[in-house]
C-alpha positions as CSV (number, residue, x, y, z in Angstrom):
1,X,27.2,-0.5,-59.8
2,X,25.1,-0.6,-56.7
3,X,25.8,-3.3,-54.0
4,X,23.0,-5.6,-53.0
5,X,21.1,-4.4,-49.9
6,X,21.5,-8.4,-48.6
7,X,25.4,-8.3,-49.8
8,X,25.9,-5.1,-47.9
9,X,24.1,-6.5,-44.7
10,X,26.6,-9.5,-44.6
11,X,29.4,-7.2,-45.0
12,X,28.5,-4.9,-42.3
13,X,26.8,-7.7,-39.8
14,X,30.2,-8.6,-38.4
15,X,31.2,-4.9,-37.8
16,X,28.0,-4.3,-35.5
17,X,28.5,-7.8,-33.9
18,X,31.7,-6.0,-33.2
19,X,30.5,-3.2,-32.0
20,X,27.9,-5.0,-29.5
21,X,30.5,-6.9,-28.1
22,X,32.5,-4.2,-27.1
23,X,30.1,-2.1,-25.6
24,X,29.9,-0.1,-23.4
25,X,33.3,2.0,-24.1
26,X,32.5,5.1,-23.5
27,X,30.1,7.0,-20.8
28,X,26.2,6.2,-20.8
29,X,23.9,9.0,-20.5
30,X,20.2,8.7,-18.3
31,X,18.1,11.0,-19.5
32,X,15.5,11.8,-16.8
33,X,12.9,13.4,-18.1
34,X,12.1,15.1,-14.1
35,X,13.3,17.8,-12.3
36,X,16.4,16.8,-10.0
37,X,14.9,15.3,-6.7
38,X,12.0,14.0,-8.1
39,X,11.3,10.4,-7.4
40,X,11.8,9.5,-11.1
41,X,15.3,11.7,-10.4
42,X,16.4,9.6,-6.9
43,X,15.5,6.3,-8.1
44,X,17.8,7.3,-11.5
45,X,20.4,7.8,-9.9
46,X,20.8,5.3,-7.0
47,X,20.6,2.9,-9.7
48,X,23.6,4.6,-12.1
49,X,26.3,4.2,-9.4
50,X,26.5,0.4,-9.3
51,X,25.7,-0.1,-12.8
52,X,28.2,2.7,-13.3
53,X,30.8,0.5,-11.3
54,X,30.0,-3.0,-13.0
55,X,30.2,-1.7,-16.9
56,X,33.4,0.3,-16.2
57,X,31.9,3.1,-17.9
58,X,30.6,7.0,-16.1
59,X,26.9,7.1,-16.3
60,X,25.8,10.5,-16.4
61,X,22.1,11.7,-15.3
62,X,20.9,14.4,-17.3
63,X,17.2,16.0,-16.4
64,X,15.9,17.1,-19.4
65,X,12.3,18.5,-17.3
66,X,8.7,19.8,-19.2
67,X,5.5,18.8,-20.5
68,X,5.1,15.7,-18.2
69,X,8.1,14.0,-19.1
70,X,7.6,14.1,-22.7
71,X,10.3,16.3,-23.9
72,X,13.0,14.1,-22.1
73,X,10.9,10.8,-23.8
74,X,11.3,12.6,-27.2
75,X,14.7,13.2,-27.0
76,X,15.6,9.5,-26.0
77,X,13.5,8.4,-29.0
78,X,15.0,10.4,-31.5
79,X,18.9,9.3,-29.8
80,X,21.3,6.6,-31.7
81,X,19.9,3.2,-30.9
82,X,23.6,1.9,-29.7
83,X,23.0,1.5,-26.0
84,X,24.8,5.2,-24.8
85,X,21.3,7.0,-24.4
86,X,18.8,5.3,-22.0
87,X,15.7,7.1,-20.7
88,X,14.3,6.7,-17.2
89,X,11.0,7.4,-16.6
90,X,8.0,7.3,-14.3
91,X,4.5,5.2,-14.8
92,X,3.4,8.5,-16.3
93,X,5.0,7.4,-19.6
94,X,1.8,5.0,-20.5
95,X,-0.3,7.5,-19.8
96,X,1.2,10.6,-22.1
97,X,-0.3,8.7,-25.1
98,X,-4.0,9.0,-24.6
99,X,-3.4,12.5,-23.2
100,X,-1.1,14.9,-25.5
101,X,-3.0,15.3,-28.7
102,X,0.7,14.9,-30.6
103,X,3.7,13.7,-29.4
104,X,6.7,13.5,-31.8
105,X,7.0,9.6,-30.5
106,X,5.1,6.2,-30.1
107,X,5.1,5.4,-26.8
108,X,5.4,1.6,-27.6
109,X,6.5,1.5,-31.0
110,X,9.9,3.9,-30.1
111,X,11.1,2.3,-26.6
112,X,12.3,-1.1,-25.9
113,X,11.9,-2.1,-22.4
114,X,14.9,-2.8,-20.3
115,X,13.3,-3.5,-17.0
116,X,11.0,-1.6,-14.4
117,X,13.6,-0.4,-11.5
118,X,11.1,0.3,-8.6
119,X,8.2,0.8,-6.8
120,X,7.4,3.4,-4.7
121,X,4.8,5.4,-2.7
122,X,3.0,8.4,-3.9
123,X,1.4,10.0,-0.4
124,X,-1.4,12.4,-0.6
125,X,0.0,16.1,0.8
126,X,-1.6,19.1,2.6
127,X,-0.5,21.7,4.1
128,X,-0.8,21.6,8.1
129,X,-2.6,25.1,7.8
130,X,-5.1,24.0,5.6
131,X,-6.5,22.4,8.9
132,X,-7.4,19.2,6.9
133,X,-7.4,16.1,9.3
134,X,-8.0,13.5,7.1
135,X,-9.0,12.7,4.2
136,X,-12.5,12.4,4.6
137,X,-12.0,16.3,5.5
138,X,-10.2,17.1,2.3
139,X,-13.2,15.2,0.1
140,X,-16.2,17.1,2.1
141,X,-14.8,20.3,1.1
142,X,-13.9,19.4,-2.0
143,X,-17.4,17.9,-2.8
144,X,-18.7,21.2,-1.3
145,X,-16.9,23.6,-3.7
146,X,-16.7,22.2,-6.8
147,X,-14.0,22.9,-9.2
148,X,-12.4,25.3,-5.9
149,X,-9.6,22.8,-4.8
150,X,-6.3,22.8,-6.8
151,X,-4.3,20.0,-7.2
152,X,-0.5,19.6,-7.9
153,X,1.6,17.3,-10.4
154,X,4.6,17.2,-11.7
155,X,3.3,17.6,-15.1
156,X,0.3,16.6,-17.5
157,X,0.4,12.9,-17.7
158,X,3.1,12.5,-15.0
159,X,2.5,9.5,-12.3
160,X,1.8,12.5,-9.6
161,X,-0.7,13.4,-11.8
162,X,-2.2,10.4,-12.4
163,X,-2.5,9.4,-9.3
164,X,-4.4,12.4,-8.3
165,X,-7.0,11.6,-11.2
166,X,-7.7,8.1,-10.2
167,X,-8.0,9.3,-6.2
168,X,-10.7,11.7,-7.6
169,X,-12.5,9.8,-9.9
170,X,-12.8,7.4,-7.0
171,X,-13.9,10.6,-4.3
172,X,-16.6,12.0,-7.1
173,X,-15.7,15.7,-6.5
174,X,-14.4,17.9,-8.9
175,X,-10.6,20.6,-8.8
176,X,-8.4,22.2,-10.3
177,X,-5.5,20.6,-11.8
178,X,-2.1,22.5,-11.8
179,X,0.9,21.2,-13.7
180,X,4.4,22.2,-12.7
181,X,7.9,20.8,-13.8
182,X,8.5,18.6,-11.3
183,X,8.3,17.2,-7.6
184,X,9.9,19.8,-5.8
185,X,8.4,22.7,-7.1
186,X,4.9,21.3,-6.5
187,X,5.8,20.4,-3.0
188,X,7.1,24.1,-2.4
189,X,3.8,25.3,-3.6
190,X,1.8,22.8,-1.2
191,X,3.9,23.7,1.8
192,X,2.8,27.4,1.4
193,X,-0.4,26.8,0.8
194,X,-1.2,27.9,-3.1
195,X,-1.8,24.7,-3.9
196,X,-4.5,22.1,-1.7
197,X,-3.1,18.7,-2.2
198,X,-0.5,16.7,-4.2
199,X,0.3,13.2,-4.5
200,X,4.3,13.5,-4.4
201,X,6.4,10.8,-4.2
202,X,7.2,9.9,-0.5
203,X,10.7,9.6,-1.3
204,X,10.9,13.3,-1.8
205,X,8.0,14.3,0.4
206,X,9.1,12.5,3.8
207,X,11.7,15.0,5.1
208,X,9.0,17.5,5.1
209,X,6.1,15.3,6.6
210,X,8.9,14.6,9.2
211,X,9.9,18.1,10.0
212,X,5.8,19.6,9.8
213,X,5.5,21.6,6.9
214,X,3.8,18.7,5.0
215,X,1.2,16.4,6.4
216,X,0.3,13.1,5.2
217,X,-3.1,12.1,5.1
218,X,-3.2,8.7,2.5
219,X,-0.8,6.8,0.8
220,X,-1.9,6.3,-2.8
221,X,-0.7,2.3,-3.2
222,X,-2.7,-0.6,-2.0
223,X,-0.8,-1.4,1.1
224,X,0.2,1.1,3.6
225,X,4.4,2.2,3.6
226,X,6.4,1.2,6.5
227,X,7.6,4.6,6.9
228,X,4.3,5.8,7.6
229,X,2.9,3.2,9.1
230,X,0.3,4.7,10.8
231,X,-1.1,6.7,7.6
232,X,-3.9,4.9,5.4
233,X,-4.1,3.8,2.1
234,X,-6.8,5.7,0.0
235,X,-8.7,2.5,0.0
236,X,-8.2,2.2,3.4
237,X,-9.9,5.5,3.9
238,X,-12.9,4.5,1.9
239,X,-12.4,5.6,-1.7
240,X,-12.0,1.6,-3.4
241,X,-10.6,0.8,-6.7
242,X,-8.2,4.6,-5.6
243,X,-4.8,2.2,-5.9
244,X,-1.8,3.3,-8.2
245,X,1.5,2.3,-8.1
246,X,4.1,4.4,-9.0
247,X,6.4,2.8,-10.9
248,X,9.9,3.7,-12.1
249,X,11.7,1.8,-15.2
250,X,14.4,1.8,-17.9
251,X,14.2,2.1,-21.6
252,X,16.2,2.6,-24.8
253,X,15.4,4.0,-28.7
254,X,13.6,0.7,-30.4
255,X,16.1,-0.3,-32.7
256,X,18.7,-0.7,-29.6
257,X,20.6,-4.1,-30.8
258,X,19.0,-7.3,-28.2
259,X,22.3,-7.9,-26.8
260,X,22.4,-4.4,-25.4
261,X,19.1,-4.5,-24.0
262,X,19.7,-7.8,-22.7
263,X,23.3,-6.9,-20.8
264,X,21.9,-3.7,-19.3
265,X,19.0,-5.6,-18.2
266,X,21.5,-8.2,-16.1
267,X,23.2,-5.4,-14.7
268,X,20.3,-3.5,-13.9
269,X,18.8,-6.5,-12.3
270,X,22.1,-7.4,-10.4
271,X,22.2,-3.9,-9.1
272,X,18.5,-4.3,-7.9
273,X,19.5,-7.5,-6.3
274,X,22.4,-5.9,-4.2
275,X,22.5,-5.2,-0.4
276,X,23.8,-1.6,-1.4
277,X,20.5,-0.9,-3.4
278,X,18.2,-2.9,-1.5
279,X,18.8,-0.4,1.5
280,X,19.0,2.6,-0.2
281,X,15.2,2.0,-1.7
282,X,14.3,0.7,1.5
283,X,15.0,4.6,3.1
284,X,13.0,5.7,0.3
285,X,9.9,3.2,0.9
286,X,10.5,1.8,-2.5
287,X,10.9,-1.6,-3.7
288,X,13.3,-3.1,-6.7
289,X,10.8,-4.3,-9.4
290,X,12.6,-6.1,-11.7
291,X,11.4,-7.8,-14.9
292,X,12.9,-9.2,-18.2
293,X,12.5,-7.0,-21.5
294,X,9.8,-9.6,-22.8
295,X,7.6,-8.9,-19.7
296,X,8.2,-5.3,-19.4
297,X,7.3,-5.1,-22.8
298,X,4.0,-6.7,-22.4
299,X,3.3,-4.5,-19.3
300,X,3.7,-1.3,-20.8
301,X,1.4,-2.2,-23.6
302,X,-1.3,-3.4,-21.0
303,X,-0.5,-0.4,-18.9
304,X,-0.7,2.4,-21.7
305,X,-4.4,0.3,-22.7
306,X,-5.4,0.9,-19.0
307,X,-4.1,4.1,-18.6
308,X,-5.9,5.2,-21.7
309,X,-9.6,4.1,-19.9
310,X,-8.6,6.0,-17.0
311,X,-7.9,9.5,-18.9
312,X,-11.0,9.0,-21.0
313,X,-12.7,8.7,-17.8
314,X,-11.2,11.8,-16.3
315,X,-11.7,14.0,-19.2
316,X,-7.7,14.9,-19.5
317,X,-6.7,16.5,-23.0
318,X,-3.3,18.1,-23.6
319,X,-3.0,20.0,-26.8
């Protein structure tokens, strides 16, 4: 005789209320869909450690890079909802949506918000041989060859990306995108020259704006970074409504139980909130962004509704 599907619930509830309570006991894996030493990548892991410390439990970073941070997304979504897989992604995740014609995952019906981690600056890159001066230089030639320029991202959808996309929709001119796994591979490709411009995280790019092989013309938020203080802002520099943040946050599969979400949400914010992690964004220019799961929630779903106007605009299709 077949057990009632309510009978059956009541019997189990109090072995998953047990199961809640006692976790975490075992290791927690990040899955960060970015190549290592991306900004997604940095931001991952100087979050882990004190987390890591707090819960008792390793948490292990895993970059799972490709197709603009969608195959590391899918994998999370398709991972037991029990707390022990977590994905950490970029502000490219509201964007992937609108622009992959399939993905084997909803990006708001598959992921419950735990909390944004960060902000940070994406800077707009040349190479110091391109003899660009500013950006004003980079948009006349631009707007003189059109479709000539190239452009770097760290993938299709990617927050790089993206914030490329909105610079030029703002500039009117017209390039080449090129796609690569991640951060550091597009910034290789800028340094020797292969590629025109990138908007790379500054956390990754500074040590090469610092040492000349990369120079910064713009930052792409709307306020300019105290490590570069005396670069602009893309508004700054006359291209309005040009603005992104780059934003860096934690998720987990949908069906993760509430008071999972909820505990890695306090620890994530009490990480955020610590004089250790405080410091170590400030060296990257990046600033602790924290949220409950309620509001982050209700900003992804505003953010993947804006994001969607801004890839119609540009024309970006992924099959």
């Amino acid at each position: 005789m077949k057990m009632p599907k309510l009978l059956l619930s009541l019997l189990f509830a109090p072995l998953a209320a047990l199961a809640q309570s006692n976790w975490p006991d075992k290791p927690i894996r990040i899955i960060v869909p970015f190549t290592a030493g991306s900004g997604t990548d940095i931001i991952a892991r100087t979050i882990a450690e004190p987390m890591s410390r707090s819960l008792g439990q390793p948490i292990l970073i895993e970059n799972r890079p490709g197709a603009g941070g969608t195959l590391g997304a899918g994998q999370v979504a398709k991972s037991a909802p029990d707390g022990y897989t977590l994905l950490v992604h970029s502000a490219g995740h509201v964007a992937n949506s609108s622009i992959y014609s399939s993905l084997p995952y909803d990006t708001l019906k598959d992921f419950a918000g735990v909390t944004p981690l960060a902000s940070l600056p994406n800077v707009l890159i040349v190479a110091p041989s391109k003899g660009f001066k500013t950006v004003d230089d980079l948009v006349k030639k631009a707007r003189a060859n059109p479709g000539v320029l190239n452009y770097g991202s760290a993938g299709n959808g990617s927050a790089t990306h993206m914030n490329a996309e909105i610079f030029r929709l703002s500039a009117k001119f017209d390039a080449q995108h090129v796609p690569y796994k991640g951060t550091p591979e597009a910034m290789t490709e800028v340094a020797t020259g292969r590629i025109d411009f990138f908007f790379a995280p500054l956390s990754s790019a500074l040590p090469l704006i610092k040492d000349g092989r990369l120079q910064a013309l713009a930052v792409g938020t709307a306020q300019r970074s105290p490590l570069l203080p005396d670069v602009p802002t893309t508004v700054e520099a006359g291209y309005p409504n040009s603005d992104y943040v780059f934003w860096v946050a934690m998720l987990a599969p949908a069906a993760t139980p509430r008071p999972v979400i909820d505990r890695l949400n306090a620890e994530a914010l009490k990480a955020l909130a610590s004089p250790e992690v405080k410091e170590k964004l400030a060296v990257l220019g990046a600033e602790p962004m924290p949220m409950s799961p309620a509001a982050f929630d209700a900003f992804l779903k505003a953010e993947t509704a804006r994001m969607a106007q801004v890839v119609k605009s540009a024309g970006i299709k992924v099959q």
